[in-house]
PyMOL CGO cylinders between C-alpha atoms (Angstrom):
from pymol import cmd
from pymol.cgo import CYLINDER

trace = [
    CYLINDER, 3.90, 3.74, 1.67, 4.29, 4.12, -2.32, 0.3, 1, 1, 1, 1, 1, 1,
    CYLINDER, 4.29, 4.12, -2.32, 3.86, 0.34, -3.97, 0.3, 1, 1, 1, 1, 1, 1,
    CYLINDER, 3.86, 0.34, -3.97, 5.85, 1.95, -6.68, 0.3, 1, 1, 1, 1, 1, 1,
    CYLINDER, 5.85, 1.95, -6.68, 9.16, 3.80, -6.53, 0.3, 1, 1, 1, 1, 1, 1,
    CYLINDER, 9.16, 3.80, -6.53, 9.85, 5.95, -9.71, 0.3, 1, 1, 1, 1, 1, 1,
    CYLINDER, 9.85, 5.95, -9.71, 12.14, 9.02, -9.80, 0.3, 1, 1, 1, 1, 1, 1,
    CYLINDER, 12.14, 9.02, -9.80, 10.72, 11.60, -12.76, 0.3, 1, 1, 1, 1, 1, 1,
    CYLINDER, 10.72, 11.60, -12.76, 13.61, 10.79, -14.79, 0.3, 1, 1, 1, 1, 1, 1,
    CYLINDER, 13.61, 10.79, -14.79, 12.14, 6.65, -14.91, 0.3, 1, 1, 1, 1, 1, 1,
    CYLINDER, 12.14, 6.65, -14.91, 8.74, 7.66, -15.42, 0.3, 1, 1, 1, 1, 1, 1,
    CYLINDER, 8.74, 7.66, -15.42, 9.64, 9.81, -18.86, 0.3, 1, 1, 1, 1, 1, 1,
    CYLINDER, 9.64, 9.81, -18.86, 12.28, 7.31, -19.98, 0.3, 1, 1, 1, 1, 1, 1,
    CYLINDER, 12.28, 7.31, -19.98, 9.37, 4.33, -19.24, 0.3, 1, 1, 1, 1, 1, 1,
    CYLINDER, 9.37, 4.33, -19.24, 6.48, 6.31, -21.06, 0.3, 1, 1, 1, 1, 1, 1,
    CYLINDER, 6.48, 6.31, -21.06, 8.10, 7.23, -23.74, 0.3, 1, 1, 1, 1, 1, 1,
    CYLINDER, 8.10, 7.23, -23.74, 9.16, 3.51, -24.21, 0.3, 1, 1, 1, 1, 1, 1,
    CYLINDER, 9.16, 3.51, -24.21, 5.02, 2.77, -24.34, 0.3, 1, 1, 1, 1, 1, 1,
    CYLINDER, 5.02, 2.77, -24.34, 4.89, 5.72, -26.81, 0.3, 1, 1, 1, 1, 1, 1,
    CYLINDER, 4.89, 5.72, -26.81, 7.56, 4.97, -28.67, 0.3, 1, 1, 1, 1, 1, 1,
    CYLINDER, 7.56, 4.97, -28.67, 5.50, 1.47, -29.07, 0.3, 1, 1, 1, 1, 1, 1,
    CYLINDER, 5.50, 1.47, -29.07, 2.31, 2.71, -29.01, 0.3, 1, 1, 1, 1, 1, 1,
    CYLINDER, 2.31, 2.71, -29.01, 0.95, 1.80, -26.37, 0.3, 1, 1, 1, 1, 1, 1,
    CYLINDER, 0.95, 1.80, -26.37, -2.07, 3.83, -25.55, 0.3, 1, 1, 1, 1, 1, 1,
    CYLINDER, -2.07, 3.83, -25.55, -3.42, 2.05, -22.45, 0.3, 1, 1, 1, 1, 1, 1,
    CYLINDER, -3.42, 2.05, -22.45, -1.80, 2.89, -19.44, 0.3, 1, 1, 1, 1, 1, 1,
    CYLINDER, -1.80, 2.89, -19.44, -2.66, 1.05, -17.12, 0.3, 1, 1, 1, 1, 1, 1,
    CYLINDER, -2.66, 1.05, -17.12, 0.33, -1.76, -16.70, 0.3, 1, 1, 1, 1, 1, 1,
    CYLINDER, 0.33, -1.76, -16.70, 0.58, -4.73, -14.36, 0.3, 1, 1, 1, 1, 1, 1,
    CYLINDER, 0.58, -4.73, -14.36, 3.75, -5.89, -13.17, 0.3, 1, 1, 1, 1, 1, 1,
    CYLINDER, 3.75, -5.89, -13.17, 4.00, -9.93, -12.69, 0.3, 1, 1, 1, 1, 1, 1,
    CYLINDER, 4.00, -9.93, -12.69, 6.02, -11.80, -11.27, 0.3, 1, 1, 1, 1, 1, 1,
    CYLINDER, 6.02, -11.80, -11.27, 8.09, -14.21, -14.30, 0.3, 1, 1, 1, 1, 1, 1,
    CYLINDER, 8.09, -14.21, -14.30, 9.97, -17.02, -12.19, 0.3, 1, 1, 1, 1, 1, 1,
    CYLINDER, 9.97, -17.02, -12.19, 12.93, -17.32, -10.30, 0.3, 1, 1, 1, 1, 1, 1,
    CYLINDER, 12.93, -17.32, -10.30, 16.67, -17.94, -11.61, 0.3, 1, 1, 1, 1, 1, 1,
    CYLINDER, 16.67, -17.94, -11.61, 19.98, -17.67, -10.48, 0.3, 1, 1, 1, 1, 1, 1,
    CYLINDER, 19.98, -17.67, -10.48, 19.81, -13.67, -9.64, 0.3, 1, 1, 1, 1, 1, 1,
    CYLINDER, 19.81, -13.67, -9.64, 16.49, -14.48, -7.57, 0.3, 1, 1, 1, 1, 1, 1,
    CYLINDER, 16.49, -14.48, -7.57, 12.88, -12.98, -8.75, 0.3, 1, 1, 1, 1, 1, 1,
    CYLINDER, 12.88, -12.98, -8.75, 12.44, -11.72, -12.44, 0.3, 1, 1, 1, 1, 1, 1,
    CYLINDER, 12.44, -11.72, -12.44, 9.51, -9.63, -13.44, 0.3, 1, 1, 1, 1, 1, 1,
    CYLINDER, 9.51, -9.63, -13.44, 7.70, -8.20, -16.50, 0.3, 1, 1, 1, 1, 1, 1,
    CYLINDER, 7.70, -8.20, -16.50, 5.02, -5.48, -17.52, 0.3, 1, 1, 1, 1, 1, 1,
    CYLINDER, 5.02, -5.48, -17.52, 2.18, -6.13, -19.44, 0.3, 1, 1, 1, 1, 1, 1,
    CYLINDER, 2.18, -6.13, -19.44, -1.14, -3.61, -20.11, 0.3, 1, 1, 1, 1, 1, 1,
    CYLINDER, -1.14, -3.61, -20.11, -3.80, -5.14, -18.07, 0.3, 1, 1, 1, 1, 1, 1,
    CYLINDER, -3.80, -5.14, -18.07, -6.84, -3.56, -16.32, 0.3, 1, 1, 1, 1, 1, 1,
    CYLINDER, -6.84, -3.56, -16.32, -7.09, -3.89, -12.78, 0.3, 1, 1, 1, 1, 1, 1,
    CYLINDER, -7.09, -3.89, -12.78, -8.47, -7.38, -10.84, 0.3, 1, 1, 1, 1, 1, 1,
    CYLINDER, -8.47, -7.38, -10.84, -10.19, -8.21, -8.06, 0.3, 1, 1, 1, 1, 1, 1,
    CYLINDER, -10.19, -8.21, -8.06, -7.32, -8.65, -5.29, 0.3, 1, 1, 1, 1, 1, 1,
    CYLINDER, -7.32, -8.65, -5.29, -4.95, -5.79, -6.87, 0.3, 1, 1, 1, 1, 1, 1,
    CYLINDER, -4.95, -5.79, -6.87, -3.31, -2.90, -5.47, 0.3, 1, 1, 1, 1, 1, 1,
    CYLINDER, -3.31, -2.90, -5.47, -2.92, 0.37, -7.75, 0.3, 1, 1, 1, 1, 1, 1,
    CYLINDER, -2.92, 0.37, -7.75, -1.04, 3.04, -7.92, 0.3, 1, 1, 1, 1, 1, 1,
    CYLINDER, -1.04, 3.04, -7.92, -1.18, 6.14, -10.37, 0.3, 1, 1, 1, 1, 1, 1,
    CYLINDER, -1.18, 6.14, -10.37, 2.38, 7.97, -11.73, 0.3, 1, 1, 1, 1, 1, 1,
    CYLINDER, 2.38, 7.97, -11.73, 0.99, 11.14, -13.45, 0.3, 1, 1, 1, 1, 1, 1,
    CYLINDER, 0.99, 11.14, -13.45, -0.41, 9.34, -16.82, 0.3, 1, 1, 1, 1, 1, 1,
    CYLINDER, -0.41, 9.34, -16.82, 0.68, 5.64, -15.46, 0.3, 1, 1, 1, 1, 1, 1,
    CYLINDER, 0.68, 5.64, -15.46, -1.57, 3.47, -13.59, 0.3, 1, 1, 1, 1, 1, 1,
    CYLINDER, -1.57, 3.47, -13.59, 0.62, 0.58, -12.31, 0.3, 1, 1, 1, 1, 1, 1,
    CYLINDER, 0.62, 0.58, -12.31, -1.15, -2.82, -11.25, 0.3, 1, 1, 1, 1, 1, 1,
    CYLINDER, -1.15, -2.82, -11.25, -0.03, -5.70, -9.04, 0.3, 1, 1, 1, 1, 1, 1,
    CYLINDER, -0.03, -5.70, -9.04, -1.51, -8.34, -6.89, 0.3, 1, 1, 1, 1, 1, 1,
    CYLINDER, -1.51, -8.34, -6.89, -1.37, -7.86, -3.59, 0.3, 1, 1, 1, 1, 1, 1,
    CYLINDER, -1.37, -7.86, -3.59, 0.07, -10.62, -2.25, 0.3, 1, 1, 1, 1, 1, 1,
    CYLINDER, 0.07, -10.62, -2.25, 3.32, -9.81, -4.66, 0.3, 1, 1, 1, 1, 1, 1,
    CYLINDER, 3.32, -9.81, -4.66, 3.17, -6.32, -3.05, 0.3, 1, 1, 1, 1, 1, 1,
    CYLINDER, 3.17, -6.32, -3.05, 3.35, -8.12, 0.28, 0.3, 1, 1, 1, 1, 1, 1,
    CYLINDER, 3.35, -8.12, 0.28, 6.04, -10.18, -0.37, 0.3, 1, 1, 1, 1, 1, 1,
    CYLINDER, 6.04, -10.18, -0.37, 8.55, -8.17, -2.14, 0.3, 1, 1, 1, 1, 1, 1,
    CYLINDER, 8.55, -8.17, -2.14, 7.76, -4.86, 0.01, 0.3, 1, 1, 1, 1, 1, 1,
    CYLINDER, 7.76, -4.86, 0.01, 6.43, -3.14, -3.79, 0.3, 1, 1, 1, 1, 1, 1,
    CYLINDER, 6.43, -3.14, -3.79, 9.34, -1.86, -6.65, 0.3, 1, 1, 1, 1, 1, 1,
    CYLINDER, 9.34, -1.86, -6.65, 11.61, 0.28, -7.87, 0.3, 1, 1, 1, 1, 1, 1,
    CYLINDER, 11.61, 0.28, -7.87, 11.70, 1.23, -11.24, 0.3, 1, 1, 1, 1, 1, 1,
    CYLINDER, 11.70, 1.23, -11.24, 14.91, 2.39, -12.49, 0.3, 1, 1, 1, 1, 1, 1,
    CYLINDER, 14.91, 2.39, -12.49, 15.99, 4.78, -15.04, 0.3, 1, 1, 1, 1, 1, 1,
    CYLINDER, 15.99, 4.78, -15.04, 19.13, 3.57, -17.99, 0.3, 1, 1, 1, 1, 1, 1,
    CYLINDER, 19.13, 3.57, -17.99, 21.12, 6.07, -15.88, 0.3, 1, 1, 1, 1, 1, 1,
    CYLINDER, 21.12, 6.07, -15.88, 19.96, 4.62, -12.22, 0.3, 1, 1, 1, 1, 1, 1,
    CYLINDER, 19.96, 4.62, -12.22, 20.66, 1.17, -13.80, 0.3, 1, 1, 1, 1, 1, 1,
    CYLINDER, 20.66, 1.17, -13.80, 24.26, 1.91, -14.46, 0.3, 1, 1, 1, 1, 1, 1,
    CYLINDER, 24.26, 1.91, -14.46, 23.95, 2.06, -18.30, 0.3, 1, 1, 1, 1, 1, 1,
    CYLINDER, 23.95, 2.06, -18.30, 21.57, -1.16, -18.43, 0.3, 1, 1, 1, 1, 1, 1,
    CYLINDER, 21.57, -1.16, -18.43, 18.04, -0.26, -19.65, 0.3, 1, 1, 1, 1, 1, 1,
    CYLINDER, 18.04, -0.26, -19.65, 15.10, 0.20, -17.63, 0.3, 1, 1, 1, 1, 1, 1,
    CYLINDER, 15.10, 0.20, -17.63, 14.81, -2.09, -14.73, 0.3, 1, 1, 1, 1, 1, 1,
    CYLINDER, 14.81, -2.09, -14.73, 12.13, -3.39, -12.50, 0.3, 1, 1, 1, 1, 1, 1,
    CYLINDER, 12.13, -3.39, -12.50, 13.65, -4.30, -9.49, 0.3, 1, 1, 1, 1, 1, 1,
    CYLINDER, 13.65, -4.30, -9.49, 11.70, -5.64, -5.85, 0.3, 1, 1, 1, 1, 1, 1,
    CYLINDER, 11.70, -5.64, -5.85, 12.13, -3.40, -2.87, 0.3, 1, 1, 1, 1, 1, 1,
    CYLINDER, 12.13, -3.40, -2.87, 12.65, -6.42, -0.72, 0.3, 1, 1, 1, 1, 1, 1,
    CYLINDER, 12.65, -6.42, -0.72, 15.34, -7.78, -2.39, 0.3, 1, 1, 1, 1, 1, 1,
    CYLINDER, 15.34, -7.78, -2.39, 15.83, -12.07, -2.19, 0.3, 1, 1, 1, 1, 1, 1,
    CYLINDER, 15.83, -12.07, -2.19, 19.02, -13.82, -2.29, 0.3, 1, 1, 1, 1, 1, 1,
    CYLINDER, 19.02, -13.82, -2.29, 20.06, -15.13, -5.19, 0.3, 1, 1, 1, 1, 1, 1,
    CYLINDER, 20.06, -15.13, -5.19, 23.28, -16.32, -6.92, 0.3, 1, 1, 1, 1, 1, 1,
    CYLINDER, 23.28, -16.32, -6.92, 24.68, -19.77, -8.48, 0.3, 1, 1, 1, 1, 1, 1,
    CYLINDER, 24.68, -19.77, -8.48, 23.68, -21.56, -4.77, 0.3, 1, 1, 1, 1, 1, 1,
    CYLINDER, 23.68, -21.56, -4.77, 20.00, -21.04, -5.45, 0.3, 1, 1, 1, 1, 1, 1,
    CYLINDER, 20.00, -21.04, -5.45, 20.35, -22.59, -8.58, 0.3, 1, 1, 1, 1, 1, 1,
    CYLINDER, 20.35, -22.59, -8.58, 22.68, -26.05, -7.55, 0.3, 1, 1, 1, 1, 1, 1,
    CYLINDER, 22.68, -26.05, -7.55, 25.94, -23.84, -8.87, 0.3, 1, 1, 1, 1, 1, 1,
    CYLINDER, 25.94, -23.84, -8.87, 24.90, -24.26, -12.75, 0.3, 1, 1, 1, 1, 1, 1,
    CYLINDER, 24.90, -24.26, -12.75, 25.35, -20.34, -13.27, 0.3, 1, 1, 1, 1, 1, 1,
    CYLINDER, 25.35, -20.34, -13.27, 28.89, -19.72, -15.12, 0.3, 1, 1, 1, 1, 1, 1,
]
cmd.load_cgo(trace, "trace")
């Protein structure tokens, strides 16, 4: 089972966002930020790979993550602008958790 779900179109819109910012290393880790209202929220950074991390190479793109996030969010899906409904590039979990203004004691408006 792919970790990492990326059509083509995501990987070239995501690598030539690290061009575009020169970013020449590519190996990126995906971390888990927190939790809000709309459950899990995650980020990128370039890291090199850890004892306890899974991998997974895209063509040029070596994506890193702990395992245990792997285990609990089933890996991710990285979307293109166009997959994302007009929104940017997104990082979403497979496993998706619930989330909403009740996870949060209603103080999303």
């Amino acid at each position: 089972m792919d970790k990492i779900i990326i059509s083509e179109e995501a990987y070239n819109e995501f690598k030539s966002f690290l061009d575009e910012n020169e970013v020449d290393n590519y190996s990126i880790r995906i971390n888990l930020a927190g939790f809000g209202c709309s459950g899990p929220a995650f980020n990128i950074s370039v890291d090199d790979v850890k004892e306890g991390d899974l991998t997974q190479k895209v063509n040029d793109i070596t994506f890193v993550v702990e395992e245990k996030l792997v285990d609990e969010f089933g890996g991710f899906k990285l979307l293109s602008t166009e997959e994302n409904e007009g929104r940017g590039l997104s990082l979403k979990p497979v496993i998706e958790s619930e989330g909403g203004c009740g996870s949060c004691g209603g103080g999303c408006h």
